[in-house]
N, C-alpha and C positions, 0 to 999 in steps of 0.2 A: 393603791394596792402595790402598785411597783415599787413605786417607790420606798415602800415599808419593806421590801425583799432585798430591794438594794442596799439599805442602809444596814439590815443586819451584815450582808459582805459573805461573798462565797454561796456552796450550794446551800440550800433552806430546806428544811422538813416540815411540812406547814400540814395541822389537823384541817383538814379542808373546809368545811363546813364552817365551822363558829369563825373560822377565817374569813369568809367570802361576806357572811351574815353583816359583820359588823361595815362594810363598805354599802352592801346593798341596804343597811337599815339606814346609812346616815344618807346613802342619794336617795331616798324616797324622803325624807325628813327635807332636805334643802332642797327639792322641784317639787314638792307638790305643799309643807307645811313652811318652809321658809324661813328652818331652823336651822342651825347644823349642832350637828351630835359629834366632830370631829375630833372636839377635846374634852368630853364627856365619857369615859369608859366609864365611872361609875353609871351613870342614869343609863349608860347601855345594859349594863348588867339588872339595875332593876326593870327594866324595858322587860327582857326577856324573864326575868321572876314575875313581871305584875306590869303586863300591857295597860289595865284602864289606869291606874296610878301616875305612871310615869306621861301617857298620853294628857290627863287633868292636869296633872300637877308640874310639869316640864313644858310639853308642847303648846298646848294650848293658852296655858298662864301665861307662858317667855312671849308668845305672838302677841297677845292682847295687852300683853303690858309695854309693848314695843309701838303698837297704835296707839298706845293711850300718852307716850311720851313724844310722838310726833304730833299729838291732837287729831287723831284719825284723818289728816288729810288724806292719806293715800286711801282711806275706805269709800270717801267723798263724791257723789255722781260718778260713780264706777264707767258709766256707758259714757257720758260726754268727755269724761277731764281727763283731757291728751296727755297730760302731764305722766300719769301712772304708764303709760306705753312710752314714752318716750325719754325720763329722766332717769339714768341708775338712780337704785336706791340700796344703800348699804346698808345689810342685814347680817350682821356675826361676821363681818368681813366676806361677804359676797353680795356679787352687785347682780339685781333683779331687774328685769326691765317691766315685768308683769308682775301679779298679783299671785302670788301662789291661790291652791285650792280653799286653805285654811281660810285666808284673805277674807276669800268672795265668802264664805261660811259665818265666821265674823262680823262680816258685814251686813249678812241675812237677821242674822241677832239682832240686827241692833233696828231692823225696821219689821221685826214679826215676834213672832211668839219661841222661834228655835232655840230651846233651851242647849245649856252645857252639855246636858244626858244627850242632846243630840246630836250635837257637834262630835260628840265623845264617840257616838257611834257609828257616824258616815267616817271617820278620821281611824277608829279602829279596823275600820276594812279598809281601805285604801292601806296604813301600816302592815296590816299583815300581807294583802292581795301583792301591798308592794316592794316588800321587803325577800320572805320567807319562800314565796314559788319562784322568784327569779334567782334567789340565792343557790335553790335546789337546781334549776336548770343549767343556772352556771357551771355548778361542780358536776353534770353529769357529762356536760361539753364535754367538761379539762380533762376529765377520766378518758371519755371514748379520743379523745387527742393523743394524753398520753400514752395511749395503746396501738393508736395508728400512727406511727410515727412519718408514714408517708402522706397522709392528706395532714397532719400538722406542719408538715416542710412546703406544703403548697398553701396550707393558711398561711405560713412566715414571708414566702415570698407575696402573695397578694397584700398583706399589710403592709409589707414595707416598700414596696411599690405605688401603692395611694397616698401614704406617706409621705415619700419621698414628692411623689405630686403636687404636694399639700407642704410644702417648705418644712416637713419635718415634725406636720400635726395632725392628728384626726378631728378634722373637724364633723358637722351632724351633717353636712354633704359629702362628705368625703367618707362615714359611716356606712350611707348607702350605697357606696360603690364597691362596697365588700361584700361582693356577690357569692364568691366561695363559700367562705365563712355563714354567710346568711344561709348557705344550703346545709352549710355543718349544723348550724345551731337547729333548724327544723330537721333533720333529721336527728339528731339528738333528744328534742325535742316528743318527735316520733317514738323512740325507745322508753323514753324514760320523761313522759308528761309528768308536769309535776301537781298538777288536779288530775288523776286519773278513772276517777270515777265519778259521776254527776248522778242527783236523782233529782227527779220534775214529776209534778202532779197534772194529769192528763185531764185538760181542759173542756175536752168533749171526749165522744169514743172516736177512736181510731181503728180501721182496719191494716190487720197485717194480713196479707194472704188470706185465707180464708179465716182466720183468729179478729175476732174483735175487742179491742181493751177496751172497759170502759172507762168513759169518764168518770173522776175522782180516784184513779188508779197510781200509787204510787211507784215510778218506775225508773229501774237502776242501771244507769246505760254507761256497760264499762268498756270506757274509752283504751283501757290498757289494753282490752283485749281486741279491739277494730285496729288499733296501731298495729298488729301482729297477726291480723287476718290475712295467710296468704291469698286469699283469692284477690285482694288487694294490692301486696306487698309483696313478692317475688323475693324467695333468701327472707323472710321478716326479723330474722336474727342479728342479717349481716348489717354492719353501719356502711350505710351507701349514701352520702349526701349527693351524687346524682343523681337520686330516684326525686331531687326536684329541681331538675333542668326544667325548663319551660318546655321542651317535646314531650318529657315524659309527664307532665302532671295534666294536658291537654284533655282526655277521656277519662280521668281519675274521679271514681263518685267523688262527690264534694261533702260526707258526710264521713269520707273514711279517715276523714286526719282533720281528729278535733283538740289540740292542746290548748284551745282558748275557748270550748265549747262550742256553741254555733247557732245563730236567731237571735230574738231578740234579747235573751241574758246571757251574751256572749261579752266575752271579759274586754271591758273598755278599754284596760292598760294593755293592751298585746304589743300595739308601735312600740308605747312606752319601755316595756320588758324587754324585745329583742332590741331596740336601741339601745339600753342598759348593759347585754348579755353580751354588745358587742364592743362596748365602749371600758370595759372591764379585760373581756376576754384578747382585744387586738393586743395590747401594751403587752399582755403578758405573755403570747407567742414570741412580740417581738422580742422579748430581750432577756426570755428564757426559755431553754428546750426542756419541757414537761414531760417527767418521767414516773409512771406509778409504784407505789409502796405499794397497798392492795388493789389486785385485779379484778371488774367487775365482775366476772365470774363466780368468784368467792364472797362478793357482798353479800348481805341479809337483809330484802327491803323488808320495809317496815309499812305496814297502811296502816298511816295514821291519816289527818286530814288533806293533807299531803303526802307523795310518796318520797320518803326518803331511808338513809340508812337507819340499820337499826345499831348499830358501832361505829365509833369513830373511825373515818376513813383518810390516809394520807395522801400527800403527792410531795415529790422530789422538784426544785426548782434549781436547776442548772444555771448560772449566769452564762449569756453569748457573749464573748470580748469580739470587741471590733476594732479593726487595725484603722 
């Protein structure tokens, strides 16, 4: 992503959204299917016209026709053969040291009955779970950034400081030492969940107070509206990423901040996401100061399966020269 800002040269006007989309569709593609989409902007575009096509017909076909030209050895005693953990394997010019998700799925194939249609459909959640709510939470970061221009100068120096620790890289240890930023992203997150509403079929009856639902009761628990319950949330408007210091989150119900839901269908990728959110978002404090074309106050979300805008929304990319 930086790199695409730099090479245009000078400040950038970038439609935010289908911008961020096409970075976070092709990292879920190369860590979890083992593809890369990086010189593909056509199959991106039908990706986003017709998900199960370009899934069949691109991801899935490219993978298996890539086992079948190694003679599936890499699919071979998955649990015993050291080999798949410990030999790069070069895949579209990136080296794997494991098996992507697709992999192990493929492999499932090939000793049971999991057909295409099913591959097709564990791979279409994970594509969408993977790509489209992290894309959304990224741009809601970069907005509440560009409008706080004082906790973005204190995200710039925390990055470039781990950084500089790290010989000048962010590495996945050096991701988690971006403590600040990890309190940006969750409170961003906070504001502007990007599942914001969940519904669950009530397994028995449940009492609330003296109200008993019962079991078989369809019920609609809107997490947008628990983010922004003051009895909760103190200012629930303001963007405060220290409302998760570790003293402050100590006594916090644990049901009042659900951006990943919560129990047992609580969303698997959530590391995955904010290591994503952060591995996107650090590069781009550091080597631009983020400034907004429309301000969140004037946006029109939009509930659709996700929450996002209902208009294309901008942001101004500054380049920072360093002496």
């Amino acid at each position: 992503m930086t790199k695409s800002l730099n090479d245009v040269g000078g400040t950038v006007v970038k439609d935010l959204l289908p911008f961020i989309i096409e970075y976070t569709l092709n990292a879920i593609c190369e860590t979890a299917m083992g593809v890369s989409l990086q010189n593909l902007g056509e199959f991106q575009q039908q990706y986003r016209n017709a998900i199960h096509e370009i899934i069949e017909l691109l991801v899935i076909a490219e993978r298996k026709l890539y086992h079948e030209r190694t003679g599936n050895r890499f699919l071979k005693n998955l649990e015993d053969d050291k080999e798949t953990e410990t030999e790069d394997v070069e895949v579209f010019g990136i080296k794997k040291k494991r098996l992507a998700m697709l992999d192990l799925l493929i492999a499932a194939s090939q000793e049971s009955s999991l057909t295409d249609l099913d591959i097709r459909e564990e791979v279409d959640t994970f594509m969408f779970e993977g790509h489209d709510t992290t894309a959304m939470g990224i741009m809601f970061a970069l907005l509440l950034l560009a409008e706080h221009k004082d906790i973005q100068e204190r995200v710039r120096v925390e990055v470039n400081t781990v950084t500089q620790e790290n010989g000048g890289k962010l590495t996945m240890k050096s991701l988690q030492n971006l403590s600040y930023l990890d309190r940006c992203l969750r409170e961003a997150l906070r504001l502007y969940p990007s599942v914001f509403l969940i519904f669950r079929d009530t397994a028995e009856d449940v009492k609330l107070h003296s109200y008993v639902v019962p079991a078989g009761t369809i019920i609609h628990l809107n997490i947008y509206g628990v983010h922004r319950d003051p009895n909760f949330w103190p200012n629930p408007e303001v963007f405060d990423p220290d409302r998760f210091l570790p003293e402050k989150m100590l006594n916090r119900h644990p049901y009042s901040y659900l951006p990943f839901s919560a129990g047992p269908r609580n969303c698997i990728g959530q590391r995955f996401g904010l290591l994503e959110m952060k591995a996107m978002i650090a590069p781009l404090v550091l080597n631009f100061y983020l400034e907004p074309v429309e301000y969140l106050k004037d946006i029109q979300l939009k509930l659709d399966v996700i929450l996002r805008p209902s208009h294309p929304v901008h942001m101004r990319f500054i380049p920072i020269t360093r002496k």
